[in-house]
Structures are given as structure tokens and as C-alpha cells.
C-alpha positions as MATLAB code, in Angstrom:
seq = 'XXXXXXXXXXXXXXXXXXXXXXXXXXXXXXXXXXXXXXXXXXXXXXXXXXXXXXXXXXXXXXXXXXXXXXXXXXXXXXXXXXXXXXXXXXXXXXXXXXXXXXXXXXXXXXXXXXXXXX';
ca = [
     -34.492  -42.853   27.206;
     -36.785  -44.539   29.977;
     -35.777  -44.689   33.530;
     -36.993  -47.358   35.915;
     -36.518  -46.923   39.749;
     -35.913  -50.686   41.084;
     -34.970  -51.247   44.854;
     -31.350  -51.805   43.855;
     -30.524  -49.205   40.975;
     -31.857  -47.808   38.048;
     -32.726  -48.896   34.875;
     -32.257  -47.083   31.531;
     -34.075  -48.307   28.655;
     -33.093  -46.821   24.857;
     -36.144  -45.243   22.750;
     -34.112  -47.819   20.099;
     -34.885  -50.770   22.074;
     -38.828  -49.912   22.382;
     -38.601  -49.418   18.702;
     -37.068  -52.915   18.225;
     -39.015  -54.843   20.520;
     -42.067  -53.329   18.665;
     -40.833  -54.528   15.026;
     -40.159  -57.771   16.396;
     -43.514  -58.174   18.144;
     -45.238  -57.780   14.711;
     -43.113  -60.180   13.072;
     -45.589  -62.728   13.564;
     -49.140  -60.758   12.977;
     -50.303  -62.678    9.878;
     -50.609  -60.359    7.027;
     -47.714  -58.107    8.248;
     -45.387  -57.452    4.967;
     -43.148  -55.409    7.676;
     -42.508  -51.401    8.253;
     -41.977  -48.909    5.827;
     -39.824  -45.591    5.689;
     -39.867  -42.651    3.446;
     -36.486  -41.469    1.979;
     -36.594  -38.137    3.919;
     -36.388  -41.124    7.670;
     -33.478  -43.236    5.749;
     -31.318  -40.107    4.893;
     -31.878  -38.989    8.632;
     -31.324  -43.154    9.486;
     -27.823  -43.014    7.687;
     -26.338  -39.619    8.563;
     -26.856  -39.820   11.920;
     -25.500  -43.918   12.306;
     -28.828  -44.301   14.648;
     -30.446  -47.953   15.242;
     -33.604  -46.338   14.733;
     -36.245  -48.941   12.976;
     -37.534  -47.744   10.671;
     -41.171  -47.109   10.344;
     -41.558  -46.733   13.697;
     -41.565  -43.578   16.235;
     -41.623  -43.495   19.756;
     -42.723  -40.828   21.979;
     -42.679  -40.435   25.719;
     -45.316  -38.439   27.418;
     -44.942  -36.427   30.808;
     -46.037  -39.006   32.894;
     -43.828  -41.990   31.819;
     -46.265  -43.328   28.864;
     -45.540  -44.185   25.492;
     -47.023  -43.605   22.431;
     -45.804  -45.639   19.406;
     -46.035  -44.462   15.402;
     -45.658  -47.722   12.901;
     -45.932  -47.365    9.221;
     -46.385  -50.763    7.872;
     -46.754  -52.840    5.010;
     -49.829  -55.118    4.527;
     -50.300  -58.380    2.191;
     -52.719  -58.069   -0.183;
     -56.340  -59.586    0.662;
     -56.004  -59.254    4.229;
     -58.668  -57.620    6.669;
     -56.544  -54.339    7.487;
     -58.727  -52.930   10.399;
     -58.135  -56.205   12.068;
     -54.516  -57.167   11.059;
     -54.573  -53.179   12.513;
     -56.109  -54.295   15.951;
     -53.760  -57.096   15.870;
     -50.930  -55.332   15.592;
     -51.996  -52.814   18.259;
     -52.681  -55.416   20.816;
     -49.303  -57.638   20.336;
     -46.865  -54.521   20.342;
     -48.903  -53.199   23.908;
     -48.673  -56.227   24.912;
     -44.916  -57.019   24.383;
     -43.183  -53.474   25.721;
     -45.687  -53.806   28.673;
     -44.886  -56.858   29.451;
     -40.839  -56.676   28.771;
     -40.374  -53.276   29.924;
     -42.677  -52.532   32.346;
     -43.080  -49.341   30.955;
     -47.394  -48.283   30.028;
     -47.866  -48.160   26.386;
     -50.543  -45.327   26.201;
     -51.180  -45.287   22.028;
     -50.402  -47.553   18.953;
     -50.717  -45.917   16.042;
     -50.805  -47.844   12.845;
     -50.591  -46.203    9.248;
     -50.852  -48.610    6.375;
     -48.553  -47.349    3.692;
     -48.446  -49.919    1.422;
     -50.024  -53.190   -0.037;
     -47.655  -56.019   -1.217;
     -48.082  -58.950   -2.608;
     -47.165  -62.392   -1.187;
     -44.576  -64.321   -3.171;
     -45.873  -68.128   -4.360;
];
């Protein structure tokens, strides 16, 4: 959970809505198949009911930064280190700019290759 102090009240924001806003954000990124989970994430993802996306962690550090883990899934042919750098740059971009809160890392592990459907 982050908390913003406004002049008027706090704000909470749920790690599950960083997570979301993150696998939205790379909707668009060409070359982006989506995220991928392991089976060990989806049995944790269904016992416990959470919203979690999967394929994607998020941390919060001591001083109110935010570290985010993404496995993805990449089209085949595509440039990976900069589809990676893409994706890096758009999901900063988006929490930053509709949470306010500082994204500090962006960690992107390529799991898998798929290919595109004709």
C-alpha cells in the first residue's frame, strides 16, 4: 500500500493497482506478447483470491520508491533490448505520471518468445 499526504486527506494506493496500471501501460509496446507467470505465482494467485497480475512484482523501498519485476512475453523477430527499453520507459512513465509515486527500477525478464498469429 502507498500513502500520499495531499492538503485535504490521504491517499492510499493498492500494490494491485501499480501492478495493473503497469500491464496496461505495456499493452501497446509493439512486440509485447503480454506477462507471463510460473505455476508456483498462479497457485499462490488462486488460493489467496488476490488481483495480483501476474508477471509482475512490486516492491516499495524505505523512502517511498518503487521497484517493479515484469516477466514478459516477446514476439518473435523483435529487437528485445529495445522492446526492453521500451517497456521500461512507458511503465515509469505511466505510475509516475498517474500516481505520483517515483518509480526507482523496471526490471524486465523475457521468459518467452511467441509467435504472432497471421
Amino acid at each position: 500500500m502507498f500513502n500520499k499526504v495531499l492538503p485535504y486527506g490521504n491517499v492510499h494506493i493498492a500494490d494491485q493497482i501499480v501492478s495493473l496500471i503497469a500491464s496496461l501501460a505495456i499493452v501497446e509496446v509493439d512486440g509485447v506478447a503480454g506477462t507471463v507467470t510460473d505455476l508456483k505465482d498462479e497457485m499462490i494467485r488462486v488460493v489467496n483470491k488476490k488481483t495480483k497480475q501476474k508477471g509482475i512484482s512490486v516492491e516499495k523501498s524505505e523512502q517511498d520508491e518503487i521497484s517493479i519485476d515484469m516477466r514478459v512475453a516477446l514476439y518473435y523477430g523483435v529487437d528485445i533490448l529495445e522492446t526492453c527499453k521500451t517497456i521500461q520507459r512507458v511503465v515509469k512513465q505511466e505510475i509516475e505520471a498517474m500516481t505520483g509515486i517515483q518509480v526507482n527500477t523496471v526490471h524486465v525478464k523475457v521468459e518467452q518468445i511467441k509467435m504472432k498469429n497471421a
